[in-house]
C-alpha positions, 0 to 999 in steps of 0.5 A: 085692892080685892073685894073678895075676903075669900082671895086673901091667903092671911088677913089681918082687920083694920079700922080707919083706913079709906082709899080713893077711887079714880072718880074721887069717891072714898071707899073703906079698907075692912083688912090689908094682907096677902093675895096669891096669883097663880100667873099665865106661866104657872108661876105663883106670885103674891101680892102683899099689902092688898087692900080689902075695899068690899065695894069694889066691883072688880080686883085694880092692881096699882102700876104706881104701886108696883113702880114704887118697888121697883117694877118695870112696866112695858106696854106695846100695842094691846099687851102689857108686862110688869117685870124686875130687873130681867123677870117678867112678873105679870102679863095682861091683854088689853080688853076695852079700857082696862088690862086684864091680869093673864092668870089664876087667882088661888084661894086655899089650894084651889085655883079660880078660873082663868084671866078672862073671868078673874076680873083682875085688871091692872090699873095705870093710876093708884086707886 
């Protein structure tokens, strides 16, 4: 999920759609479509089927969701790889609660500052 319209490579509205945050509390889906990340070894990978929740603070990427695809999650002390079959996809540092994704976001050819302040974060449930 994104609340930056701007993230989005294609985009496509949508009416009707709620999703529930980990408190419980409904958000509204405004859009669905793609999100690319520039990744901590220079590979772009997209992530399709984000939601666009404008009240959102920060960018949650479901494990479950990722699981459901096929993705293998591995956590080891403060370091966290998502990877299929024998590709590491994604990789993330722990920072308080949350991972935070080891990449760029990229919006129209221009890359966003790096993972420290993309405020990405990978989280264990579906939200």
């Amino acid at each position: 999920m994104c609340p930056n319209r701007d993230l989005f490579s294609t985009y496509g509205s949508v009416e009707g759609e709620v999703v529930c945050m980990t408190n419980g509390s409904p958000s509204k889906v405004i859009g669905i479509d793609i999100v690319q990340i520039k990744m901590h070894n220079m590979i772009i990978r997209t992530l399709s089927d984000v939601r666009h929740v404008f009240s959102l603070k920060k960018n949650p990427i479901s494990l479950g969701i990722l699981d459901s695809k096929g993705c293998r999650i591995n956590i080891e002390s403060s370091d966290i790889k998502v990877s299929h079959k024998a590709l590491v996809l994604m990789k993330g540092k722990k920072i308080e609660n949350l991972y935070a994704l080891e990449g760029s976001m990229m919006t129209d050819e221009t890359l966003r500052p790096g993972f420290e302040k993309i405020e990405h974060y990978i989280r264990g449930n579906q939200t």
